[in-house]
Structure formats: C-alpha cells, structure tokens
N, C-alpha and C positions, 0 to 999 in steps of 0.2 A: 245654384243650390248644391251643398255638398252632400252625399249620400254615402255612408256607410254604416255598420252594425248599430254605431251607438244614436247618430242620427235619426234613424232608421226609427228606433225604440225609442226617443225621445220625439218623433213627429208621432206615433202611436199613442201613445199615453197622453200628448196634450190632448189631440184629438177626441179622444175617448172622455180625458176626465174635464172635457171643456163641455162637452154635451150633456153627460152624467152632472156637472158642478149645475145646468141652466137647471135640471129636471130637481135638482136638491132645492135651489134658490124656492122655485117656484110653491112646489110642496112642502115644504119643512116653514115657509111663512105663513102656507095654505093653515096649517096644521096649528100653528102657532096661534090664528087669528081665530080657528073654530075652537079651541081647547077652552079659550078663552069665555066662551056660549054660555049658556046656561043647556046643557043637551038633556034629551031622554037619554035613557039606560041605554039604548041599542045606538043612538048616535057617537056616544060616550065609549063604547066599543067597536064598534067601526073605527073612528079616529086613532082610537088605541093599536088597533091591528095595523092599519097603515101606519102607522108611527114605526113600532115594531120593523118590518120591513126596510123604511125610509131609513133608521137607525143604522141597521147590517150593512145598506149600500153605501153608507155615509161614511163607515169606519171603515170599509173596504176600499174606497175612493180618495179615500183623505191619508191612509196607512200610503196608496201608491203614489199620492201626491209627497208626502210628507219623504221618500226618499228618489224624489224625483229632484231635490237640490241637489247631492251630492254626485244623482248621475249627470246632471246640466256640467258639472265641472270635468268630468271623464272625458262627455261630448267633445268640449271644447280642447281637453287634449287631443283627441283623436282627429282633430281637424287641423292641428297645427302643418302636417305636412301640405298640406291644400293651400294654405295660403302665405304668399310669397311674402317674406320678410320677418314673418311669424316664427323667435324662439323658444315662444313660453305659452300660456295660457292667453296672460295678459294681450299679446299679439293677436292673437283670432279676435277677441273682442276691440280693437281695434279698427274690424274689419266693419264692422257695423258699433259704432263709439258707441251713439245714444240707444238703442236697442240695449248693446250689452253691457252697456254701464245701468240702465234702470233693470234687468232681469236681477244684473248682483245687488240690487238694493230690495226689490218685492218679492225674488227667493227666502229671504231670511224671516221677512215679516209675514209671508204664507207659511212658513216651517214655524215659527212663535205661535203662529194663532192658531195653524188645525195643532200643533202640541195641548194648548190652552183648553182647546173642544172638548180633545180627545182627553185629558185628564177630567174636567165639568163632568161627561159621560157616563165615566166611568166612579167619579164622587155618588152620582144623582143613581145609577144603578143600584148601588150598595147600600140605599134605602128600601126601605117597604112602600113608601105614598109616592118614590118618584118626588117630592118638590120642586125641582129642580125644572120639573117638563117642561112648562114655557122658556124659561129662560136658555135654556140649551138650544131651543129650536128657532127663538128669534136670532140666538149665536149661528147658530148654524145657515140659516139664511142669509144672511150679510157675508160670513165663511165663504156661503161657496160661490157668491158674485165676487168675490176677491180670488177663489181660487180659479172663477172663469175669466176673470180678466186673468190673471196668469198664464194659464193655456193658451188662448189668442194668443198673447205678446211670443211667449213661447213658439207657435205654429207663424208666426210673421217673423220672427226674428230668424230661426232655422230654413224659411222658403226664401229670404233676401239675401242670404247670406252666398259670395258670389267667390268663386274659386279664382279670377283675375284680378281679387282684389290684393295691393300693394300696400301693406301695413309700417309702420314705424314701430317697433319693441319696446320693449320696457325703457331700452337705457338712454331712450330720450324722454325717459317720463320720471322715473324712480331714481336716475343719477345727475338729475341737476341741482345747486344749488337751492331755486326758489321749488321744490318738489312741499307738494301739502305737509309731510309729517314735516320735515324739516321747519317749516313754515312755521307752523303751529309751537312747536320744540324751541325755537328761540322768540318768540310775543310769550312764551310762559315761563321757560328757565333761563333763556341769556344765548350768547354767541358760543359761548362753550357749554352746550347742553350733552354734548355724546358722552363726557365723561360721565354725567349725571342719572343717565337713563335708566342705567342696568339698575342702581341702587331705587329710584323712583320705582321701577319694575317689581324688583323684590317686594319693597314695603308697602307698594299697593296690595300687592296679593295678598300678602303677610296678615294686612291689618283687614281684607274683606276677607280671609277664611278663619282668622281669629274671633271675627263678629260673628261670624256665621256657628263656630261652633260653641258659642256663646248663648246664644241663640237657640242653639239647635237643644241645650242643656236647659235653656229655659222656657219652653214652649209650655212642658207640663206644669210648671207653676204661674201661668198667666191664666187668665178666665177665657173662656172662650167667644168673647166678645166685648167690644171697648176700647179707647182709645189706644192706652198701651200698646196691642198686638198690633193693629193699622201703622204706628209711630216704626213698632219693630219692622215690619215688612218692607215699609218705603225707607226706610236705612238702609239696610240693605240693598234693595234693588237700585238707590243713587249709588252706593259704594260701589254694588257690580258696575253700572255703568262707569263711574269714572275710572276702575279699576279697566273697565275694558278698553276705553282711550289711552291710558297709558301702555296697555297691554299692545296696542295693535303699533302704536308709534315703536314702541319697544323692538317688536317684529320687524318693522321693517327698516327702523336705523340699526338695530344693532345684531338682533339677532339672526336673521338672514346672511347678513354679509361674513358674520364670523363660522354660522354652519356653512356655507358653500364656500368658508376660505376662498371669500371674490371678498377685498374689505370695500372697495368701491362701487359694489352693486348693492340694490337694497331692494331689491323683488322676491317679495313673497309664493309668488308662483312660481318663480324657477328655484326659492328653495325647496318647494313641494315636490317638482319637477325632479329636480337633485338628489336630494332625501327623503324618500319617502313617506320616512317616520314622521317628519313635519306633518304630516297629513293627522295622522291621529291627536298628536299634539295641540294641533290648530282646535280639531274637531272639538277636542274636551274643553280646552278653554271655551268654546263657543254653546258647549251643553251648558257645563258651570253655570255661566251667565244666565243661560237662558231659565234653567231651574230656580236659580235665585227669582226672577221677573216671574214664571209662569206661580210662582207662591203667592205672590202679591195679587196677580190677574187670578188667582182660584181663590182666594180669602174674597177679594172686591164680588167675586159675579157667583160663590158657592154657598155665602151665608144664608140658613136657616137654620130654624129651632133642629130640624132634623136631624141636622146635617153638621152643626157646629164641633162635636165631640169629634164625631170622625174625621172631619172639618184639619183637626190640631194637629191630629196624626201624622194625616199627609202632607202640612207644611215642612212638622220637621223630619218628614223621611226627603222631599225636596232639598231640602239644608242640607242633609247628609249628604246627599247624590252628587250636589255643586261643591260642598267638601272635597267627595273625592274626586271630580273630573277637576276642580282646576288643584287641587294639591296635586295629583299625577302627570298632569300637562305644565306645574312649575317643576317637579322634580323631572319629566321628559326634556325640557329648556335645560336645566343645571347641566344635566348628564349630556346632553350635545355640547353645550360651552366650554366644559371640562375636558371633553375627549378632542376638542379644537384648541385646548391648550389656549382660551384669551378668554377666561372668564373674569378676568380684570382689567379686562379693557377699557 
C-alpha cells in the first residue's frame, strides 16, 4: 500500500462517504416508500423533518464525492514515484489494470449522476409543494448504492495497490500502431485519417455549439412540454456525444503529441503532466458535455405542472454553461496549437 498526503485523504473520504452513502441508501428509500402512505398530519411531518436532515447530509456527501474525481487523478500523480516504471499517470494505473481501468469509467458516471441529483434538488426546492419529493429520493437511493459501490472500489483499489509493483507506461500502450483511437480512426476515415482529425475536430464542435445556441435562442418560443423540446434535448445530447468521440480521438492523435512537441507520443496524461493548462482544457470539454446530457436527464426526471416554466429556464441557462465551457476549451486547443506552430498538421 502506498501512503502519503493524497492517499491518505482519498482512503478518508471513501471510507467516510462509503458509510454515509449505505445510511443515505437505506433512509432516503425509507422515505421514499412512506411519503408514498396515505399519513396523518403528524406522520406527514415527521417524514418531512427527517427528510430535511437526510437532504443537508446528502448534499454535503455528494458535494465531497462529487470532487472526489479530480482528487482520484492528483492521487495517482502523487504516486508515480512509488511505482517502478511509472512516467505518467497512465503508469500507476497499470499497477492494478482492472481496478484502475474500471474507477476511470464509474468516476465520470458518479460525477454525471450526483451532478444530475444535485440540479433535481435544487429544481424541486424552488417550488412551494416540493413535487418533485418522491422522485428525488428514489434518485437519491439508487445514487448512493452507486456512490457506495464507488467507495469500496476506491478503499480496495488504494489498500492493493503495492509499491514493488513493475509497470509498462504509456508508450507501449498509446504508441503502437493497432492503439484503440488509431483503431477506431481508420474503420471510420481510412489509413490516412491524421490529416483529417483536426478539421473533423473543429466542425464537430463547430456544428454542436452552433445547435446549442440555436437552441439555447429558442427555448423561450417552445411550449413547455411536447414532443419538440424532448426531439430538441436528445439532439443535442447525441451531437455532444459524438462530438465527444471525436473530441477525445482528437486528443489523443493529434493534440497531445503536438502540445508536448513528442509528435510520436499520444498520452493524454503526460500532456496533463507536461502542460498543465491541458487540465483545464480537458475539464471544460468534459463539463460542456456533460451540461448538454444533465439538460436532457433534468427535462426526463423534472417534469411537472410546477415545475415546467421554471423547468425552461434551466435548460437554457445549461445550454449557455456547455456554450461556454466547450467554446473556451476549443479556443484553449487553437491557442496551444498555434503557439506549437502545427496547427496544420
């Protein structure tokens, strides 16, 4: 087991919000199923009171969870010198493959879904009847048997993790020939796809923050419920996705290798490593996205008569938000490319 500051605070926190997630599960369905009742006046307030409570610990829980991804990746820098072979991120995770290859997949979809909660929450708040009650606390229930299987994984993956372990890096993973994006990049565009990327790059973005503020112009002349708006949402949230496969293949054929000036590496963690800046860059494209998706997941689970007007609102303040994080993180990409002199590569 490795142990230092960041370790240290991340075996803390699962630990804590693994216990806190079982006591949410259990009570926030408790809550769910009695709300449900037909109650007296006084059982109807009891529930409500615990609710209350169960609420505050929920968003305090979920707040610490919720930037508990971006320290998991710290962690794992901080550990690179412990394990032998280890240049990058990539490297430590290596040390334990399957462990750290599934945390980076149920990181992002725990970060999506307490996002998702915690917007619901805070929708359902901003009424006078609450509508929303049940539905937020059976969300909430299911949430945090996901956020406690994350913890476990978390607290077993940090106590296996062995300081004699002998890793292989990136550059036998990310500079071979048959490498995934590679892979994928010529079954779609051909044997000469690198020329092609950059331009595919652009005019994804291009054409999903086009729609979006298209979108985002026409929220207030749609009705606030009806096929239209569901048609508009799920547009979107397919464009963000495809736009974020090209986005990542992007990343890691072209744009790594010309920000670290290495043209034959394509690790995205040693350009983080390397450039700092990439960190933010990455992050906003990964909010963007995720604002487009958490619109469609708050339209699907926020609909009521209540709730619909105000409902609009927050889609298209959402719209604006993924507006600006990924038009800032394509102008953060130009402005690295340029200042490497191969933005026409």
């Amino acid at each position: 087991m490795i142990l230092n500051i960041f370790t240290a605070i991340s075996l803390f926190i699962s630990s804590v919000t693994g216990v806190l997630a079982l006591v949410l599960a259990l009570f926030s369905f408790r809550i769910f199923q009695r709300s449900g009742l037909n109650l007296t006046g006084e059982e109807r307030t009891a529930v409500e009171n615990r609710s209350y409570l169960l609420l505050y610990m929920a968003v305090v829980i979920l707040w610490v969870k919720l930037l508990s991804w971006p320290l998991f990746y710290f962690m794992l820098q901080s550990c690179i010198p412990y394990i032998q072979g280890a240049m990058c991120i990539f490297g430590v995770t290596r040390a334990q493959p399957y462990l750290g290859g599934a945390a980076q997949v149920i990181k992002p979809v725990v970060f999506f879904l307490i996002g998702a909660w915690l917007l619901l929450n805070m929708l359902d708040r901003g009424t006078e009847k609450a509508p929303l009650f049940r539905r937020k606390f059976l969300f909430l229930s299911v949430l945090s048997i996901v956020v406690l299987a994350d913890s476990v994984h978390d607290f077993i993956y940090l106590t296996s993790m062995e300081v004699t372990s002998d890793v292989s890096c990136c550059t036998t993973f990310f500079d071979l020939p048959e490498r995934t994006t590679a892979s994928i990049s010529v079954s779609l565009i051909g044997q000469d796809f690198e020329k092609y990327i950059l331009p595919f790059y652009y005019s994804s973005n291009a054409v999903l923050i086009a729609f979006l503020a298209a979108a985002h112009m026409r929220f207030p002349l749609l009705r606030t419920s009806g096929p239209s708006i569901v048609l508009l949402l799920m547009s979107g949230s397919l464009l963000a996705l495809v736009n974020a496969l090209i986005t990542i293949i992007a990343l890691f054929e072209v744009i790594a290798p010309v920000v670290m000036q290495l043209p034959h590496h394509r690790c995205i963690y040693c350009m983080w490593q390397y450039v700092p800046g990439t960190i933010l860059m990455t992050a906003l494209f990964i909010a963007g996205t995720f604002f487009v998706n958490w619109a469609l997941l708050l339209y699907l689970i926020g609909r009521h008569e209540e709730t619909l007007v105000r409902l609009l609102a927050w889609l298209k303040n959402l719209y604006f938000f993924a507006i600006a994080c990924l038009g800032t993180s394509l102008v953060m990409a130009t402005i690295y490319l340029i200042i490497k002199g191969n933005l026409t590569r």
